[in-house]
Structures are given as C-alpha cells and as structure tokens.
Biopython code that builds the backbone (N, CA, C, O; Angstrom):
import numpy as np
from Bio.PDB.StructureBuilder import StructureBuilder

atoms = [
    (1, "UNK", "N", (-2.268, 17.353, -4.766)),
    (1, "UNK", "CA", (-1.754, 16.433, -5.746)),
    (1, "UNK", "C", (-1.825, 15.018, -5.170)),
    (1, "UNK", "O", (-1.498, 14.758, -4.012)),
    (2, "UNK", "N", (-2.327, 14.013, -6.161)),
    (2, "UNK", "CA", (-2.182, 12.520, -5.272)),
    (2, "UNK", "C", (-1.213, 12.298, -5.585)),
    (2, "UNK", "O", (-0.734, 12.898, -6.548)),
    (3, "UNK", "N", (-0.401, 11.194, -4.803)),
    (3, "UNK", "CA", (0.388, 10.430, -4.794)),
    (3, "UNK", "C", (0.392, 9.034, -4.509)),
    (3, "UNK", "O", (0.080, 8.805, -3.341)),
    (4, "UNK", "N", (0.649, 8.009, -5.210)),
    (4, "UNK", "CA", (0.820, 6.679, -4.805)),
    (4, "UNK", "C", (2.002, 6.299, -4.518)),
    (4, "UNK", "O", (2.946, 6.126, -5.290)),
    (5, "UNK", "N", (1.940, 6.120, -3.016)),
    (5, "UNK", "CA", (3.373, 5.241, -2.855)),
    (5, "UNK", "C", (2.885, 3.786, -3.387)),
    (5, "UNK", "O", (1.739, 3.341, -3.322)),
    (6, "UNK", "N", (4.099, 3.120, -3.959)),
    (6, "UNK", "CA", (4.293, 1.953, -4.473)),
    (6, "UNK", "C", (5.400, 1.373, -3.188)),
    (6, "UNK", "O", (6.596, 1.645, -3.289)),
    (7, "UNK", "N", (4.851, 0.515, -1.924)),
    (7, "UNK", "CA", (5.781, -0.265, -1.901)),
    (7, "UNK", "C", (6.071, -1.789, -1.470)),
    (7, "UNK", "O", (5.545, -2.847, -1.125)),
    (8, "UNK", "N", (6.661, -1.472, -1.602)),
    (8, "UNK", "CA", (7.610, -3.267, -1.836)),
    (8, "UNK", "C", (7.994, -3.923, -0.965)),
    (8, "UNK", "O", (7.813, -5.135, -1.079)),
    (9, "UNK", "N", (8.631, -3.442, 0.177)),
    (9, "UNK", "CA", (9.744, -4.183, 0.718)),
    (9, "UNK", "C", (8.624, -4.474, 2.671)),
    (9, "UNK", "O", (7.806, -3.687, 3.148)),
    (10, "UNK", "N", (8.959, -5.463, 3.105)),
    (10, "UNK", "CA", (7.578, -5.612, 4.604)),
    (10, "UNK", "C", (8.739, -4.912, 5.386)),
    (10, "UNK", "O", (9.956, -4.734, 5.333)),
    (11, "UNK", "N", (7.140, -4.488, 6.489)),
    (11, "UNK", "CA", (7.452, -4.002, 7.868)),
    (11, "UNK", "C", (8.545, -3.771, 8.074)),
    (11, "UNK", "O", (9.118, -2.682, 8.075)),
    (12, "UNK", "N", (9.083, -5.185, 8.347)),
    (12, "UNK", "CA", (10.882, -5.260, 8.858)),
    (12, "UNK", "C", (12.105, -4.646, 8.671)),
    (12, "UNK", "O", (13.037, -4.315, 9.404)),
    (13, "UNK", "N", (11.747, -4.559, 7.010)),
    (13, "UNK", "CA", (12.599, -3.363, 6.516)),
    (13, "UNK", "C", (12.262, -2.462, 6.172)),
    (13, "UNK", "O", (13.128, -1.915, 5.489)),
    (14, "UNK", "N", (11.093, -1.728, 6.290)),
    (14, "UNK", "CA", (10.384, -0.207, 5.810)),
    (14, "UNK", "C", (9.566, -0.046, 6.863)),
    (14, "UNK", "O", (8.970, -1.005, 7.353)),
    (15, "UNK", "N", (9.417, 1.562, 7.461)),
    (15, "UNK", "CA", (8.154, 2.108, 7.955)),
    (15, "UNK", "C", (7.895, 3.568, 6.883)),
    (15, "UNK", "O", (8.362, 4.704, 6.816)),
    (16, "UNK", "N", (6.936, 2.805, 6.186)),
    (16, "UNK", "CA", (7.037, 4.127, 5.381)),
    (16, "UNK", "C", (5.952, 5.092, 6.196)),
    (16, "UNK", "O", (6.342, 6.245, 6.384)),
    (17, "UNK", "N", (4.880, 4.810, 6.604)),
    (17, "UNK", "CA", (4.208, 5.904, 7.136)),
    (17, "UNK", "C", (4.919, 7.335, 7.386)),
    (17, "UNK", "O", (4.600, 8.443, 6.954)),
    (18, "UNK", "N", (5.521, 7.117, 7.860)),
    (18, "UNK", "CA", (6.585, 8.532, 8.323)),
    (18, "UNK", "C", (6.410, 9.383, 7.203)),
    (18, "UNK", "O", (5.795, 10.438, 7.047)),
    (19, "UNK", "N", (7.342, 8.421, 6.201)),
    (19, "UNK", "CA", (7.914, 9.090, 5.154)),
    (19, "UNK", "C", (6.699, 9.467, 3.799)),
    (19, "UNK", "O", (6.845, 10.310, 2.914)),
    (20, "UNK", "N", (5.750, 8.719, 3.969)),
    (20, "UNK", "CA", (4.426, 9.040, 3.498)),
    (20, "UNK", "C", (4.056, 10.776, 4.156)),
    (20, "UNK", "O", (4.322, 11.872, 3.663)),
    (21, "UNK", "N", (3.585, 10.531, 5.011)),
    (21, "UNK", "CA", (3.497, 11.939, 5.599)),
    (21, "UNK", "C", (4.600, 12.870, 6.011)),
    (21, "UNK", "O", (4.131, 13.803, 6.662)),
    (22, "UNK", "N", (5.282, 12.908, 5.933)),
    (22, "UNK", "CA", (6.296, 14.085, 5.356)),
    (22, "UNK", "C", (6.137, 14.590, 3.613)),
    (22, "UNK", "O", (6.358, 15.793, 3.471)),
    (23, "UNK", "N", (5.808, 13.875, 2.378)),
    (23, "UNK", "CA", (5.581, 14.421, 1.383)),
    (23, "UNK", "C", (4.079, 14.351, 0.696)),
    (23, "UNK", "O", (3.949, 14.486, -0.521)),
    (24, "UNK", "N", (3.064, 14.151, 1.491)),
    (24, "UNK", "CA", (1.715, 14.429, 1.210)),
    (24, "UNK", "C", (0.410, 14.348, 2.524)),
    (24, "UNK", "O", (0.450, 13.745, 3.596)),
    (25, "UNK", "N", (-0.207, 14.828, 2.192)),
    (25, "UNK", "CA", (-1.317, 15.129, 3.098)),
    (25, "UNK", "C", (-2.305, 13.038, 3.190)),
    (25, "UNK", "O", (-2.154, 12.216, 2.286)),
    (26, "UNK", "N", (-2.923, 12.844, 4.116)),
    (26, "UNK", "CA", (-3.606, 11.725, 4.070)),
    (26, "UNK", "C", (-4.216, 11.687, 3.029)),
    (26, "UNK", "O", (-3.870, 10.990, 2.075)),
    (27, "UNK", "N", (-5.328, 12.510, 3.053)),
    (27, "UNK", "CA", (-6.428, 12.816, 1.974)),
    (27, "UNK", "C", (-5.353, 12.398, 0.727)),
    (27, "UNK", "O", (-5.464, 11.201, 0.460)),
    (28, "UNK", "N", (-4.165, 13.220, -0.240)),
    (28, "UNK", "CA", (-3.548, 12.786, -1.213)),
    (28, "UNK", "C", (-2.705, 11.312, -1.299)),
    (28, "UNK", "O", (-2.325, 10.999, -2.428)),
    (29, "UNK", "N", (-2.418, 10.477, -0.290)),
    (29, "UNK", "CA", (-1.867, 9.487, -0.060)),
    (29, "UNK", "C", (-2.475, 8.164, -0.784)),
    (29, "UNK", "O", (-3.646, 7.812, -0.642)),
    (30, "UNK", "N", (-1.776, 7.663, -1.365)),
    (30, "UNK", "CA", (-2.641, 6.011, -1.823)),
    (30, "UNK", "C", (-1.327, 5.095, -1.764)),
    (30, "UNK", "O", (-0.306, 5.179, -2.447)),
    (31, "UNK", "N", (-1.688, 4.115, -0.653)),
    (31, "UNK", "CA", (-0.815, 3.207, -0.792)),
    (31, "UNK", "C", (-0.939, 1.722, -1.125)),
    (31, "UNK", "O", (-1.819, 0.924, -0.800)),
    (32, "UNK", "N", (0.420, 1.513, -2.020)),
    (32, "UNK", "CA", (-0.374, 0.267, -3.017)),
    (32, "UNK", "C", (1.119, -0.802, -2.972)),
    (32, "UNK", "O", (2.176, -0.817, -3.603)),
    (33, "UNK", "N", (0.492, -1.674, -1.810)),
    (33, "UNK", "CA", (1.478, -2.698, -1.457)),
    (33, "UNK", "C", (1.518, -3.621, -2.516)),
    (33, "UNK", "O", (0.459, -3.884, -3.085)),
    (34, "UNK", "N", (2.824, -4.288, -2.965)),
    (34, "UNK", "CA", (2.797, -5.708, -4.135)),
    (34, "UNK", "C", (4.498, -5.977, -3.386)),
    (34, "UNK", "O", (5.265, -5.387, -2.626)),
    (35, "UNK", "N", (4.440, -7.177, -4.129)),
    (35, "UNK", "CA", (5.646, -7.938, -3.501)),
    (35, "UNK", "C", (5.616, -8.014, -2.474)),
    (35, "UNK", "O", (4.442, -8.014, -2.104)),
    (36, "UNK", "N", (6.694, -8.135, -1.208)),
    (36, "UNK", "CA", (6.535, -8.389, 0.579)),
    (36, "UNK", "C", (6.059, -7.064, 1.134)),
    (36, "UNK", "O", (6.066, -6.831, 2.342)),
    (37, "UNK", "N", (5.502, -5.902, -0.096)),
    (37, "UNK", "CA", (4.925, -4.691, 0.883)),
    (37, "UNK", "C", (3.902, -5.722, 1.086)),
    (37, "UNK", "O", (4.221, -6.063, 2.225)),
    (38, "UNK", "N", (2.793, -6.534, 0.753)),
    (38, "UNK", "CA", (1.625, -6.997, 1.331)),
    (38, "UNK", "C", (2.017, -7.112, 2.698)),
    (38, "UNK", "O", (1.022, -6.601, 3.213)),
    (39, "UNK", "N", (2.559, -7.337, 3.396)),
    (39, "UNK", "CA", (2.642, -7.493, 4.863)),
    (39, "UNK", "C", (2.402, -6.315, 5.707)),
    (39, "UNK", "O", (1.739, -6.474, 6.731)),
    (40, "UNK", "N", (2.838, -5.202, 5.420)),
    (40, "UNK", "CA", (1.947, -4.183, 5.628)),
    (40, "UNK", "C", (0.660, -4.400, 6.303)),
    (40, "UNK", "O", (0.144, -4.054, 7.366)),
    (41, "UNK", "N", (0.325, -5.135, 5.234)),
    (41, "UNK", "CA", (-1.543, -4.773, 5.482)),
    (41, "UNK", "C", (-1.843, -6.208, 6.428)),
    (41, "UNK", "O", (-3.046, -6.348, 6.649)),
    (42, "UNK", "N", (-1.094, -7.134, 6.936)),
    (42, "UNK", "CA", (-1.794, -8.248, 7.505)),
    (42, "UNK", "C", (-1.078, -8.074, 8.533)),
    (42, "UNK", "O", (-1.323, -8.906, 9.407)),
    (43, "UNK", "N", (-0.051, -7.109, 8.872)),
    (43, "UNK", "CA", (0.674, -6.986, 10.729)),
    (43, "UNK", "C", (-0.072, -5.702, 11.177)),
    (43, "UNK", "O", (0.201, -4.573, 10.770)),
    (44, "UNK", "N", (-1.220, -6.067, 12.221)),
    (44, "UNK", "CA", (-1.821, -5.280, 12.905)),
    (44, "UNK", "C", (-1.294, -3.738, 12.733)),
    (44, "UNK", "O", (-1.690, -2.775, 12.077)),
    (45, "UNK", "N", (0.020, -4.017, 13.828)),
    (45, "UNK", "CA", (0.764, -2.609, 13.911)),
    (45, "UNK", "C", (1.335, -1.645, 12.819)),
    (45, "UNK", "O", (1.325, -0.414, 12.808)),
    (46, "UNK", "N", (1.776, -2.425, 12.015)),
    (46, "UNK", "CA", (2.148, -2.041, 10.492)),
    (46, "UNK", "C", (0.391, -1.245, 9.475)),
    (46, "UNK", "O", (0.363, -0.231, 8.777)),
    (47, "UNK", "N", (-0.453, -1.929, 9.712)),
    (47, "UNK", "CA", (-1.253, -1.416, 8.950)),
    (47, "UNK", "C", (-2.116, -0.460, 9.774)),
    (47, "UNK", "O", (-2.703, 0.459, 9.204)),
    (48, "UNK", "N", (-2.191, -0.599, 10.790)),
    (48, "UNK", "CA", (-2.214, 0.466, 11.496)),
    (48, "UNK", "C", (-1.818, 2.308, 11.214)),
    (48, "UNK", "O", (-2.413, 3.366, 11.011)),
    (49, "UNK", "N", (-0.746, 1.903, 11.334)),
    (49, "UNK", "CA", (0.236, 3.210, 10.867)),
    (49, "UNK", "C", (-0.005, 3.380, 9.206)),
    (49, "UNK", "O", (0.286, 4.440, 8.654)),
    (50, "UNK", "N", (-0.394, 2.587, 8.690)),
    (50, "UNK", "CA", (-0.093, 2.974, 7.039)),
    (50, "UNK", "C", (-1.591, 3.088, 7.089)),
    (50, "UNK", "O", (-1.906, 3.142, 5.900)),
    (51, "UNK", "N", (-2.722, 3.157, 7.831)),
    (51, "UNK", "CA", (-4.050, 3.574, 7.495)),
    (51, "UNK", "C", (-4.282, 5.016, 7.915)),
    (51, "UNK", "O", (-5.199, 5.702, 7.463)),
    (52, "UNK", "N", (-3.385, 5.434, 8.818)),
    (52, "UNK", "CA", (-3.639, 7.154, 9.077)),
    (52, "UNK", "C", (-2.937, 7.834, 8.024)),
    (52, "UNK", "O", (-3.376, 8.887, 7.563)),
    (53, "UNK", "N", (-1.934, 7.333, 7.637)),
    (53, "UNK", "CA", (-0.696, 7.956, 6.650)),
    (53, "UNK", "C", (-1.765, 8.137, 5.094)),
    (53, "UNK", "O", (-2.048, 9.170, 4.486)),
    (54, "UNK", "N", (-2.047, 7.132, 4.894)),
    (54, "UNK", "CA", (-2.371, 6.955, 3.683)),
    (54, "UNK", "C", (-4.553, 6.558, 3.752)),
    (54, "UNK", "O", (-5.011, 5.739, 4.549)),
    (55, "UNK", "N", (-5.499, 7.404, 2.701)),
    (55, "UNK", "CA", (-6.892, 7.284, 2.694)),
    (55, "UNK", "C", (-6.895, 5.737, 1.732)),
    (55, "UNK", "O", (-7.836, 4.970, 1.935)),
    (56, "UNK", "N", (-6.281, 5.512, 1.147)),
    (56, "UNK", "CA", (-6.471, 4.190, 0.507)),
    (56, "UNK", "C", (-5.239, 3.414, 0.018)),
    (56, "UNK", "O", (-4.451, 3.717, -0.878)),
    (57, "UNK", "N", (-5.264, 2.241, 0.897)),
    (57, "UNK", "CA", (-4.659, 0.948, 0.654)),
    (57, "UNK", "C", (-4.987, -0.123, -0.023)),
    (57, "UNK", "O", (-5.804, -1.010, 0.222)),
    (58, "UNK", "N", (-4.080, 0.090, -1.132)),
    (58, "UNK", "CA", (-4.609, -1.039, -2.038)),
    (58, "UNK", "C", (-3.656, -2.338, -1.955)),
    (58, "UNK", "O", (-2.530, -2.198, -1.477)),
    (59, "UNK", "N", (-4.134, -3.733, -2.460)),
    (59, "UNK", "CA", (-3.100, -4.817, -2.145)),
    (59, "UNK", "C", (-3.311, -5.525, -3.207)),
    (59, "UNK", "O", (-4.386, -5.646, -3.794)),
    (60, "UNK", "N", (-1.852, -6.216, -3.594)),
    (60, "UNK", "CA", (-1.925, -6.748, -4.831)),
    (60, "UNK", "C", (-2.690, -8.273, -4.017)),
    (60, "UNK", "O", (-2.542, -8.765, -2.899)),
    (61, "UNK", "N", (-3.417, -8.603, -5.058)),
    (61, "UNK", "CA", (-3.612, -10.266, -4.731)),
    (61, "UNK", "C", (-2.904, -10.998, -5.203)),
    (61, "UNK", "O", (-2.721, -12.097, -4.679)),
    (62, "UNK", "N", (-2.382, -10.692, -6.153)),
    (62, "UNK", "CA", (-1.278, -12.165, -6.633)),
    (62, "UNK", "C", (-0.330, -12.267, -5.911)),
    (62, "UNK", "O", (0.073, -13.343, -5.470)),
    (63, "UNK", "N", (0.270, -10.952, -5.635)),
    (63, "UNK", "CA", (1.397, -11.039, -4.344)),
    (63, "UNK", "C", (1.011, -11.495, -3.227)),
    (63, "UNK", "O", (1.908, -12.188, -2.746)),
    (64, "UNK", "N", (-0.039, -11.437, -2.468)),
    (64, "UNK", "CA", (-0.937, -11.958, -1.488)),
    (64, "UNK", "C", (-1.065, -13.520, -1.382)),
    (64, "UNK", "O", (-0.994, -14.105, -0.301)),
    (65, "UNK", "N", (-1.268, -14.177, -2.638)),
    (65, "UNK", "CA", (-1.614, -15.299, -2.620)),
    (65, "UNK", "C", (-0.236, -16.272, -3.010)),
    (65, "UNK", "O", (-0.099, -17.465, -2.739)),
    (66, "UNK", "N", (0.675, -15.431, -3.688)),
    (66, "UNK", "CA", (1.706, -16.168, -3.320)),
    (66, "UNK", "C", (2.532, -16.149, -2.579)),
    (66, "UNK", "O", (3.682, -16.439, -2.905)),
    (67, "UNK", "N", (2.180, -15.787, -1.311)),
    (67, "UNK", "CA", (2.805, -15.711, 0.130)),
    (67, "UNK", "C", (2.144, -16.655, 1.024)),
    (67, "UNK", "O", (2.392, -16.866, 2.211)),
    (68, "UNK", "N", (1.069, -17.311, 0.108)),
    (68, "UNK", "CA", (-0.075, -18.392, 1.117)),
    (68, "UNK", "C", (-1.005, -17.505, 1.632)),
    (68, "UNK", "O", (-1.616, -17.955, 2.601)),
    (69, "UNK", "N", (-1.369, -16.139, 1.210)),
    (69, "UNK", "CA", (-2.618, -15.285, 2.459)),
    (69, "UNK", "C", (-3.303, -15.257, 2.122)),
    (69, "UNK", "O", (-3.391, -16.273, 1.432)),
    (70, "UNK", "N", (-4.353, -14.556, 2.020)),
    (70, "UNK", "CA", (-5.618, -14.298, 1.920)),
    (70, "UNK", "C", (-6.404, -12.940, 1.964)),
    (70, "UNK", "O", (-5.746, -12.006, 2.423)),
    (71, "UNK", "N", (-7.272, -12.748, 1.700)),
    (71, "UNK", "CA", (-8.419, -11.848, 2.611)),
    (71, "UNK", "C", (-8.784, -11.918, 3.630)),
    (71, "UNK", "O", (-8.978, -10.888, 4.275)),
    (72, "UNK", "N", (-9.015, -13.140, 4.156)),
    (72, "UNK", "CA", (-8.954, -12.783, 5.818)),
    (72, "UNK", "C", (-8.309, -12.503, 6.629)),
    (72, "UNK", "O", (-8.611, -12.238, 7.792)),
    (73, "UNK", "N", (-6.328, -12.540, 5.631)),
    (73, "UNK", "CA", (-5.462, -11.943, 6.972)),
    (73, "UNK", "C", (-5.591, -10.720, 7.074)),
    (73, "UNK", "O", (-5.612, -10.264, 8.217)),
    (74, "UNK", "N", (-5.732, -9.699, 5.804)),
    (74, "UNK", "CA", (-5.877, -8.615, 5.839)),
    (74, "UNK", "C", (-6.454, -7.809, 6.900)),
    (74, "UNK", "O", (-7.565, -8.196, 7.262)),
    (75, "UNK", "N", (-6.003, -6.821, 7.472)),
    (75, "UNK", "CA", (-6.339, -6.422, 8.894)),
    (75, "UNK", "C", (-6.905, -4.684, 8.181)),
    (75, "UNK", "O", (-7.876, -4.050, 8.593)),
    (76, "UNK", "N", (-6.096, -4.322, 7.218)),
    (76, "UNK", "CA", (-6.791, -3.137, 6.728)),
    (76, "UNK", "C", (-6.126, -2.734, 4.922)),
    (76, "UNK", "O", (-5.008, -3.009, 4.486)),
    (77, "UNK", "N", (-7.384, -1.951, 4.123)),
    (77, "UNK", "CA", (-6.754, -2.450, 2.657)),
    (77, "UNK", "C", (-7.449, -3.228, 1.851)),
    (77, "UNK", "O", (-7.764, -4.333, 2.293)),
    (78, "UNK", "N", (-7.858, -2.857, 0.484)),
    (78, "UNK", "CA", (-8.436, -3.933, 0.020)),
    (78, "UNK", "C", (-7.673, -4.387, -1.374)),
    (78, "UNK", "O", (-7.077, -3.557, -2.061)),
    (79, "UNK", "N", (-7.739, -5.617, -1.681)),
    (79, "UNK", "CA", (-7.273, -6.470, -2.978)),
    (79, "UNK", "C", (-7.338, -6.082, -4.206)),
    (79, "UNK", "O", (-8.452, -6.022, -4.728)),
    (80, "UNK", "N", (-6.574, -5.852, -4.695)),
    (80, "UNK", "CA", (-7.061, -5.153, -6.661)),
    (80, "UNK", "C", (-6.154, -6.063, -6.989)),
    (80, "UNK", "O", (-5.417, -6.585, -6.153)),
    (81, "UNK", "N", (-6.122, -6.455, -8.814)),
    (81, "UNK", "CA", (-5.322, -7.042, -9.433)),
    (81, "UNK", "C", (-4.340, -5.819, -10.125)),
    (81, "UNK", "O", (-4.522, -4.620, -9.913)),
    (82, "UNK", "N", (-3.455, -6.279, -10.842)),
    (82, "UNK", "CA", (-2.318, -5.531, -11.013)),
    (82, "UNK", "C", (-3.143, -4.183, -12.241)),
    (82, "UNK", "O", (-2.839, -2.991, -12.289)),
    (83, "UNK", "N", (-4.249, -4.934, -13.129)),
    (83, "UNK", "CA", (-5.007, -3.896, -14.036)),
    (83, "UNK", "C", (-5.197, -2.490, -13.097)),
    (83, "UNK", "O", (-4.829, -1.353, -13.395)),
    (84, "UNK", "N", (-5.806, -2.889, -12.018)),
    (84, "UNK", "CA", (-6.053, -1.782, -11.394)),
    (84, "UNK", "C", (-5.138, -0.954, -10.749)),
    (84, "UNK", "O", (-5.425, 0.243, -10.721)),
    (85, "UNK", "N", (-3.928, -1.379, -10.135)),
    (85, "UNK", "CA", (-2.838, -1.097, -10.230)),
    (85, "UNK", "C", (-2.394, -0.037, -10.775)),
    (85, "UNK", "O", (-2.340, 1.070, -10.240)),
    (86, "UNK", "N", (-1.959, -0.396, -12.167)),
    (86, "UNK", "CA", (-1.817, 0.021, -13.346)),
    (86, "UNK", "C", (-2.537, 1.294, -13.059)),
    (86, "UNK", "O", (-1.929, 2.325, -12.772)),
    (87, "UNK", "N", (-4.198, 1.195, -13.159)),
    (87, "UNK", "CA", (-4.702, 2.371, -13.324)),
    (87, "UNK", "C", (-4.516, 3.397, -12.621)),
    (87, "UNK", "O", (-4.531, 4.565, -13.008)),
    (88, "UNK", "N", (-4.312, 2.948, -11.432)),
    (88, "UNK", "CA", (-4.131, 3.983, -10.347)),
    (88, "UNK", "C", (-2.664, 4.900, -9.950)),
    (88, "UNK", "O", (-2.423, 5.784, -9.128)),
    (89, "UNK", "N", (-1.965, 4.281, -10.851)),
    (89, "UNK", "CA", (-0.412, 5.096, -11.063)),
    (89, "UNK", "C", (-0.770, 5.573, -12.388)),
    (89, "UNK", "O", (-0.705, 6.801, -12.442)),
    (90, "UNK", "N", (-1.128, 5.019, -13.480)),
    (90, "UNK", "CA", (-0.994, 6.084, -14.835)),
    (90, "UNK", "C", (-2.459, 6.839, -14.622)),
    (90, "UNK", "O", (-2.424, 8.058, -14.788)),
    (91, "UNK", "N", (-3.419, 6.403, -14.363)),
    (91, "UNK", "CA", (-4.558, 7.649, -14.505)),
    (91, "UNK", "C", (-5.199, 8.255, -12.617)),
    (91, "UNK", "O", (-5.568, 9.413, -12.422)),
    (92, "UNK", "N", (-5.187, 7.455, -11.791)),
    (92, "UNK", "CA", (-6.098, 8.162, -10.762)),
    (92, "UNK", "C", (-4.657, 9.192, -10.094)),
    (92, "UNK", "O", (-5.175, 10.247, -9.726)),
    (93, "UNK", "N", (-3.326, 9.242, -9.861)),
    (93, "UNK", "CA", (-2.388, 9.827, -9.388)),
    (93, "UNK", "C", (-1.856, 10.590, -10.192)),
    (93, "UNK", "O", (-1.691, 10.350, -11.388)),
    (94, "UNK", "N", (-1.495, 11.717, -9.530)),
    (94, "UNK", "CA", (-0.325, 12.337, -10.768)),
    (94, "UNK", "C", (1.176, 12.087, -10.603)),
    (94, "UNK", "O", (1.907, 12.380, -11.550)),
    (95, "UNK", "N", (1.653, 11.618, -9.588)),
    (95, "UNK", "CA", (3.246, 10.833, -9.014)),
    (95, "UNK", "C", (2.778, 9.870, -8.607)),
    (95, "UNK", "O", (1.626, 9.514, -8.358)),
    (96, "UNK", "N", (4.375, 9.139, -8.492)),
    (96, "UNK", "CA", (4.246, 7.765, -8.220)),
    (96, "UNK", "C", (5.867, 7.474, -7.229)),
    (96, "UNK", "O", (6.940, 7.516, -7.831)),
    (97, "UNK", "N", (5.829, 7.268, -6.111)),
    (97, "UNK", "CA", (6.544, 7.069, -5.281)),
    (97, "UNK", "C", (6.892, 5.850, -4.575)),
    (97, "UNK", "O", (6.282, 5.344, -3.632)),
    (98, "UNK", "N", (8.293, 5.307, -5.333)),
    (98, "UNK", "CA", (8.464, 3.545, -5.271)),
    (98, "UNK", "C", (9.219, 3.571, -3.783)),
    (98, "UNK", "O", (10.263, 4.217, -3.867)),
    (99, "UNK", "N", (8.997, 3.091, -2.559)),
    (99, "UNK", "CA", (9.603, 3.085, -1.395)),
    (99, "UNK", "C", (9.453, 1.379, -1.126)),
    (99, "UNK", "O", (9.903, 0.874, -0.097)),
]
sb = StructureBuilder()
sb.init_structure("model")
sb.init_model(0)
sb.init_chain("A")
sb.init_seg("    ")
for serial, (resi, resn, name, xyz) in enumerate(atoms, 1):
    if name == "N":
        sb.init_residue(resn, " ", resi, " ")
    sb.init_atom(name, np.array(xyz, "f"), 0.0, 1.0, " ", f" {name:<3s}", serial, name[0])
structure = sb.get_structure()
C-alpha cells in the first residue's frame, strides 16, 4: 500500500524517518514536505535520513521560495507545485499521513 507522509513541521521539531519506517516499507513511502517540512530536504543530515525512509521526496516550491531557497539548496527531493501535490494524495497513494 503507498503512503504519503505529508509533513510540515523542520528537522528541529520532527524526525520522521523513524516513524516513516515503522508504518511502511521504503518502496511504499512518499514523502511530501510543504510548510517548514521543506527543510528536510536542504539539511544534509535531515535529508539524508528521509531518503532511505522514503523512494520519493517531493517539495513544495512555493513553500521553498517563501523561505528565500531554492533548487540549489536542495540536497535531495525534487520540486512539484501544490497541483501535483494534490495528485499524489488523492490519486497516486491510497493513505495519507500528516506528521
């Protein structure tokens, strides 16, 4: 079964990896940072851990860009807009897991 974690909150206050793999396999994992989850994906160590946990990291760009970042901070993960988003909780997943 896939699952998308949805989350939100940076590094500082979440390690979800853990908790990613305790309720799905890598292969089923999709993780889809928006709001201060983008940080995740631009702290080495942080995205690190959320790239074994999870086969695809997705990142919001609007959340991205209104934090001042970019694509080049990104260390692992790639950029979708919220459409795609969208798609990937109502059609590519069958749960959706807000952490």
């Amino acid at each position: 079964m896939k699952i998308a974690y949805l989350i939100l909150k940076s590094p500082h206050e979440l390690e979800p990896a853990e908790l990613i793999g305790r309720f799905s396999s890598r292969e089923d994992s999709v993780a889809i940072l928006i709001e201060d989850g983008v940080y995740h994906a631009i702290e080495e160590e942080a995205s690190r851990h959320l790239s074994k946990a999870a086969y695809e990291i997705l990142v919001s760009g609007d959340d991205l860009l209104a934090r001042g970042l970019s694509a080049n901070d990104l260390k692992h993960g790639r950029i979708v807009d919220y459409e795609e988003i969208v798609d990937w909780i109502m059609e590519r997943t069958e749960r959706t897991i807000t952490i």
